[in-house]
C-alpha positions in Angstrom: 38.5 -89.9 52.0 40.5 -93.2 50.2 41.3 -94.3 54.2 37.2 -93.8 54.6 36.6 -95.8 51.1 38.7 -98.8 52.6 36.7 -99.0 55.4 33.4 -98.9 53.8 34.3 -102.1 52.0 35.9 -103.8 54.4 32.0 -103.3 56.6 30.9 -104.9 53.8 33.3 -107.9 54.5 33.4 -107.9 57.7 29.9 -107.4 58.9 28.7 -110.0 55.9 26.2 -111.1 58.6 24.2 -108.4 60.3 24.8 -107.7 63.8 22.4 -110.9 65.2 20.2 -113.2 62.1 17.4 -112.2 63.8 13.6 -111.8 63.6 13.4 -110.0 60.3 10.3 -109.9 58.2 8.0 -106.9 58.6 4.7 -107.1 59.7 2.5 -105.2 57.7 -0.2 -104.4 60.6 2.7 -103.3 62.6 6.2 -102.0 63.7 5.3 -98.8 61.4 8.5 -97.1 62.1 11.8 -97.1 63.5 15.4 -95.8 63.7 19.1 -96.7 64.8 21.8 -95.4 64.9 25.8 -97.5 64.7 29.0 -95.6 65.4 31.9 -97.5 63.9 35.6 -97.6 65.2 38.9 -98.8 64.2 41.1 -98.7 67.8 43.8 -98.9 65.7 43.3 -95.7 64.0 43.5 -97.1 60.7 40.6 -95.5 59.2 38.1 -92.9 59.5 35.2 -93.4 62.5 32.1 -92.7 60.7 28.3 -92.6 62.2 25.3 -94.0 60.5 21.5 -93.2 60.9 19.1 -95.4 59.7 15.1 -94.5 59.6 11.8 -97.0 58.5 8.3 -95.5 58.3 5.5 -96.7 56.5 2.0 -95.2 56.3 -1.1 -95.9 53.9 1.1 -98.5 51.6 3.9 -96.5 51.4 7.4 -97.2 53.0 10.1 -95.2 53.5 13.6 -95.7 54.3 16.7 -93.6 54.7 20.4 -94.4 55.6 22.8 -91.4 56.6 26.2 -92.0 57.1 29.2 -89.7 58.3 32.5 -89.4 58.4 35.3 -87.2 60.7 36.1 -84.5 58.4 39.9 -83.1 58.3 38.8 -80.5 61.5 37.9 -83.7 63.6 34.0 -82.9 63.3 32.0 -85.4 61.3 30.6 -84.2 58.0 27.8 -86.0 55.4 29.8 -88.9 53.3 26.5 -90.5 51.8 22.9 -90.6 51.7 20.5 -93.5 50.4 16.8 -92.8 50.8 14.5 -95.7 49.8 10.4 -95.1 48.8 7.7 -98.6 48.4 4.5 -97.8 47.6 2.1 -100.2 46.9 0.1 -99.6 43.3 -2.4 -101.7 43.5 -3.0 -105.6 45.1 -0.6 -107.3 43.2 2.2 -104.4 42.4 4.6 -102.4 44.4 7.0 -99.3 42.9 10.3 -99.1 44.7 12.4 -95.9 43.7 16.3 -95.7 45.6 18.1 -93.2 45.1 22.1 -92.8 46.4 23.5 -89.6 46.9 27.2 -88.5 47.9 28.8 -85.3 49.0 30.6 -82.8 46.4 33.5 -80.8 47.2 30.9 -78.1 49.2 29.3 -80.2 51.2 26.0 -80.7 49.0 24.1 -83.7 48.6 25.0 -84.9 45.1 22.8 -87.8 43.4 25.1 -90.4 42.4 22.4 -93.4 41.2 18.9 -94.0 41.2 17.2 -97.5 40.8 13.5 -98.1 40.1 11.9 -101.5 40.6 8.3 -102.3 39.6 7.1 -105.6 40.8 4.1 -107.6 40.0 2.7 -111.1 41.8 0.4 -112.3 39.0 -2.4 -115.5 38.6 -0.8 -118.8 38.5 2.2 -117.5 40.7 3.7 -116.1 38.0 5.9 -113.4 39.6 7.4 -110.0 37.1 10.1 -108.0 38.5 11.4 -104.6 35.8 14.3 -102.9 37.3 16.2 -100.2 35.7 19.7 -98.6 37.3 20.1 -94.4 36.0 23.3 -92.6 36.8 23.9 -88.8 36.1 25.9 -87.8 32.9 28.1 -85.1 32.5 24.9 -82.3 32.8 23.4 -84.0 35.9 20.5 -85.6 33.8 19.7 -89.2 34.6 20.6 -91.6 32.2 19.9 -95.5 32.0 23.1 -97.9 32.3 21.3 -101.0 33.3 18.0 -102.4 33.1 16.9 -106.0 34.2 13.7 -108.0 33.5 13.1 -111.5 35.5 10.1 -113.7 34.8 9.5 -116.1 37.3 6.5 -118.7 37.4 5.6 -122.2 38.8 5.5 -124.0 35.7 4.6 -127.6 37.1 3.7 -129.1 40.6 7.2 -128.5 42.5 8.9 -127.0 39.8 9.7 -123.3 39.6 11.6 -121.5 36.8 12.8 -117.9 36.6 14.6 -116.4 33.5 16.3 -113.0 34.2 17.9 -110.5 31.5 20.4 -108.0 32.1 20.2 -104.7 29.8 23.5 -102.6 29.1 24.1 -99.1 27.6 25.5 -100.3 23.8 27.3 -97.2 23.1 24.7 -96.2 20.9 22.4 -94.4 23.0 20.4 -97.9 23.4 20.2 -100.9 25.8 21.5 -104.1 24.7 21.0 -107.7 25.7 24.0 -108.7 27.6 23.2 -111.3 30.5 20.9 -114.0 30.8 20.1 -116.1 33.4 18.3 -119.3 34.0 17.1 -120.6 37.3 15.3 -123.7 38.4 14.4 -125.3 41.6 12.3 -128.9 41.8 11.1 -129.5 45.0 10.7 -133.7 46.1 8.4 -135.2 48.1 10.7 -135.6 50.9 11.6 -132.0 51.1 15.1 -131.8 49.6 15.1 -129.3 47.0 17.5 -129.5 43.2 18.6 -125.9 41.9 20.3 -125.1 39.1 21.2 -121.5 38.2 23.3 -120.6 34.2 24.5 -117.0 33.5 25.4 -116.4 29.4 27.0 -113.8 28.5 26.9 -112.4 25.3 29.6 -111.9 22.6 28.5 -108.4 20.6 28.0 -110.3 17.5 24.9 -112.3 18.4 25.8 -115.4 20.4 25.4 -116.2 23.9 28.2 -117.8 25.9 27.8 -119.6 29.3 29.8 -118.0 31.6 28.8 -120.1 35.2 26.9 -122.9 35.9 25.4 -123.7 40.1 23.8 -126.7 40.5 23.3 -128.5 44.0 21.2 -129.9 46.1 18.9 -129.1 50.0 18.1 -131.7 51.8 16.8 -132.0 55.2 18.7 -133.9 58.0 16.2 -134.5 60.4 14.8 -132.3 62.7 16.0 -128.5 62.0 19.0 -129.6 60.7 19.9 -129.3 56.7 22.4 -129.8 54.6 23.2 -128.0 51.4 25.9 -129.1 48.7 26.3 -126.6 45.3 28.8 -127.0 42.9 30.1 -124.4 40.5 31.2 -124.7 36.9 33.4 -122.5 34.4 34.6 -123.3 31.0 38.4 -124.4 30.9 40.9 -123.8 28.6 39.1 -125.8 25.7 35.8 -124.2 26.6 34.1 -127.0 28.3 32.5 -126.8 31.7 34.0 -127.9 34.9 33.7 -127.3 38.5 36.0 -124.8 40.1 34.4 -124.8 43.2 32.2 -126.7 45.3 30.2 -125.1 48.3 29.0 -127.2 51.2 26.7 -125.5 54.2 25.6 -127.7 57.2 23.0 -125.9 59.7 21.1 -127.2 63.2 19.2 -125.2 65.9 17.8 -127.2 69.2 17.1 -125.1 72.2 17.6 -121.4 71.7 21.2 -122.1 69.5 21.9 -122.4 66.0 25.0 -123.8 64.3 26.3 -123.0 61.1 28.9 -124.1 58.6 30.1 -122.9 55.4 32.8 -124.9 53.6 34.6 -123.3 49.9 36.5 -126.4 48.2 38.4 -125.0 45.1 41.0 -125.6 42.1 42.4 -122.2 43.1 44.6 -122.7 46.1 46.1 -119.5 47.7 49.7 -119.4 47.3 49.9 -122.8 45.3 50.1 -123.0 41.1 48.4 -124.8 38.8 45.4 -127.1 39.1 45.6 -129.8 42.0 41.9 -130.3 41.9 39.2 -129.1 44.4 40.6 -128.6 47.8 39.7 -127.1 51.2 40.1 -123.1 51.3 38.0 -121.5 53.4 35.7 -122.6 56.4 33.0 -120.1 57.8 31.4 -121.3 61.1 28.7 -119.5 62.7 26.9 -120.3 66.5 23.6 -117.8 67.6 22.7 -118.0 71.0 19.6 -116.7 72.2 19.1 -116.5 76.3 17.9 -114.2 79.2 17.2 -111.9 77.2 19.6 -111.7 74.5 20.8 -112.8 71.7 24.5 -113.2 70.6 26.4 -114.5 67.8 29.6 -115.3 67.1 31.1 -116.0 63.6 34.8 -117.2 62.8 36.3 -117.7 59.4 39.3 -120.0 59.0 41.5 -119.5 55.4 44.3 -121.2 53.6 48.0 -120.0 54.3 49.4 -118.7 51.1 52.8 -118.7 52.4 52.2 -122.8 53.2 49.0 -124.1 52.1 50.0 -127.2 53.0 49.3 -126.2 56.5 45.9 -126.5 56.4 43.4 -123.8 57.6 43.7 -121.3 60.5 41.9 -118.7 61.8 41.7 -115.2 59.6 38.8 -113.2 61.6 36.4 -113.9 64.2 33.3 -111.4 64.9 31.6 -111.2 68.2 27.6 -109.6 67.6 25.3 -109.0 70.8 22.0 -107.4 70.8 20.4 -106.5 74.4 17.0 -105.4 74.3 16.4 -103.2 76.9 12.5 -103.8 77.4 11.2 -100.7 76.1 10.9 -101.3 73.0 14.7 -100.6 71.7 17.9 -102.4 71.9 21.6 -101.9 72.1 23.6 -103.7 69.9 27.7 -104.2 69.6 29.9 -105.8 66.9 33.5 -106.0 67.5 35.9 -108.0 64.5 39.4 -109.3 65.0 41.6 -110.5 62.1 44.5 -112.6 62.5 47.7 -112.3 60.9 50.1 -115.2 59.9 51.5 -115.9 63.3 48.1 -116.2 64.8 48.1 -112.8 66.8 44.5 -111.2 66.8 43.9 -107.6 66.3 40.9 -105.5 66.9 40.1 -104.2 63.5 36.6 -103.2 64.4 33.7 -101.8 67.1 30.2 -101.1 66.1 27.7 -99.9 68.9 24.2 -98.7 68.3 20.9 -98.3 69.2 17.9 -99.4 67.3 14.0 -99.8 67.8 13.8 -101.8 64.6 11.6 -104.9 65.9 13.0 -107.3 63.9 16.0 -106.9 66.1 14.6 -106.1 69.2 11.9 -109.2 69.2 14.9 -112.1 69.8 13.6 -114.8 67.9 14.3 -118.3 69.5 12.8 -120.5 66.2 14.5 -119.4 63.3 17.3 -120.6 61.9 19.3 -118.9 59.0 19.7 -119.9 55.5 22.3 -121.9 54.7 24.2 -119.9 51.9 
């Protein structure tokens, strides 16, 4: 299964986007249920096929979801790889209980729970918004025990101005849970829209002191129209322990008449296949454009990377992805991915095909208005 392990993480690279930023939010009067289903190839034969089932219901204030996913066994045939079911149900007005659990498959074929995560969260007066989440992983018996456990705090605390302070929970060793990140977000929104956001992580030492490990700190601001522009720059300590920016992130985004353009600059002081610190430069450029006409929506995303081999060279193409959903009119569509990477002498390859079928509405209603984040 390693050749089946590669390809699950490079979905995760490759398919960073879903198949078309489309409608997503759930209406809560509607779209009850749902299901898809994606059958993943490499033409190449690289890796394993595998075929993935996904399922949403929700009845009464309680959701359910379940993703399936399989894999051709050694006799050809697919078998269960893993197994993540999802249950929301709604406590009371202001708090909803999420339990996941993530199971794989042992040596006979059984469904084997590999982690479970429970989230309680709670909207309270003033805005102020509570989220507990805890992260338990079988021990040596099979009984759950807690590894992780995070508690984030987030409230409005003055006209524009909201603050959220997160702390990360590690097993010590000791058969307790120790303090080991914390986080500090804050985002001031201006009169004119643009927004300031600042996010530190500490980390802590084991003998009572708190580190900081990252700073973000940027800037939103509007460009007119539905256009915006977001800059973020990112700090480390150096050498002597001071901060300074390693990277700097800059996202431009516009939509006008069923189209939406995206791009996603990385500037940084680490240049593949170059040593020691030239200052911030140009590594990576991510460009998306959605298209949304007769009837369906497409989208096609390209990323552009340094040459290690000659940086000085500038960028070139290192993948391109190619995402169309078609709804059919009764109430399901058919979607396909395919990804090419590019080698060093600019030859594509095919590297991956993704077809499904889904009834999920927030796929199948192509939304014209909404443009995506910029990152």
């Amino acid at each position: 299964m390693n050749r089946l392990l590669a390809w699950a993480a490079f979905l995760s690279i490759a398919i960073s986007t879903p198949l078309s930023k489309l409608t997503t939010a759930q209406d809560a009067s509607r779209d009850k249920s749902w299901s898809s289903t994606r059958q993943q190839s490499d033409p190449n034969g690289a890796v394993n096929p595998t075929r993935t089932t996904e399922t949403h219901s929700e009845s009464n204030g309680r959701t359910v979801e379940a993703t399936t996913m399989q894999a051709v066994g050694p006799d050809g045939r697919y078998v269960p790889y893993s197994q993540t079911e999802k249950e929301s149900v709604r406590v009371d007005a202001n708090t909803i209980r999420t339990v996941e659990r993530t199971y794989g498959t042992g040596p006979d074929g059984q469904k084997v729970l590999v982690q479970q995560t429970q989230e309680e969260s709670q909207s309270l007066p003033g805005g102020e918004q509570k989220v507990a989440r805890t992260t338990s992983s079988p021990d040596a018996n099979g009984k759950l025990q807690m590894v992780r456990r995070e508690l984030e705090d987030s409230r409005q605390v003055s006209t524009g101005v909201r603050e959220t302070n997160t702390t990360v929970y590690s097993a010590n060793g000791n058969g307790g849970m120790s303090a080991a990140v914390q986080v500090h977000e804050r985002e001031t929104q201006a009169s004119d829209g643009s927004v300031q956001f600042s996010k530190s992580t500490q980390l802590a030492d084991g003998a009572g002191h708190w580190n900081v490990s990252e700073v973000r700190q940027g800037t939103i601001k509007p460009e007119g129209g539905q256009a915006s522009r977001k800059e973020e720059d990112i700090l480390r300590p150096d050498a002597d322990g001071k901060l300074a920016v390693v990277e700097r992130k800059v996202s431009k985004q516009s939509s006008a008449a069923g189209e939406t353009r995206a791009t996603n600059e990385t500037y940084s002081t680490n240049v593949p296949g170059q040593a020691g610190n030239e200052g911030l430069q140009l590594v990576q450029r991510e460009s998306t454009v959605q298209r949304n006409a007769s009837g369906r929506a497409s989208t096609v995303r390209q990323v552009e990377g340094a040459n290690p081999g000659n940086p000085g060279d500038g960028l070139r193409v290192t993948q391109q992805a190619i995402d169309i959903v078609h709804p059919d009119g009764r109430g399901s569509a058919e979607q396909k991915s395919t990804v090419a990477t590019f080698g060093p002498d600019g030859q594509g390859h095919t590297a991956l095909v993704d077809i499904g079928n889904t009834s999920n509405p927030g796929v199948v209603r192509v939304d014209t208005q909404t443009a995506p984040k910029a990152k």
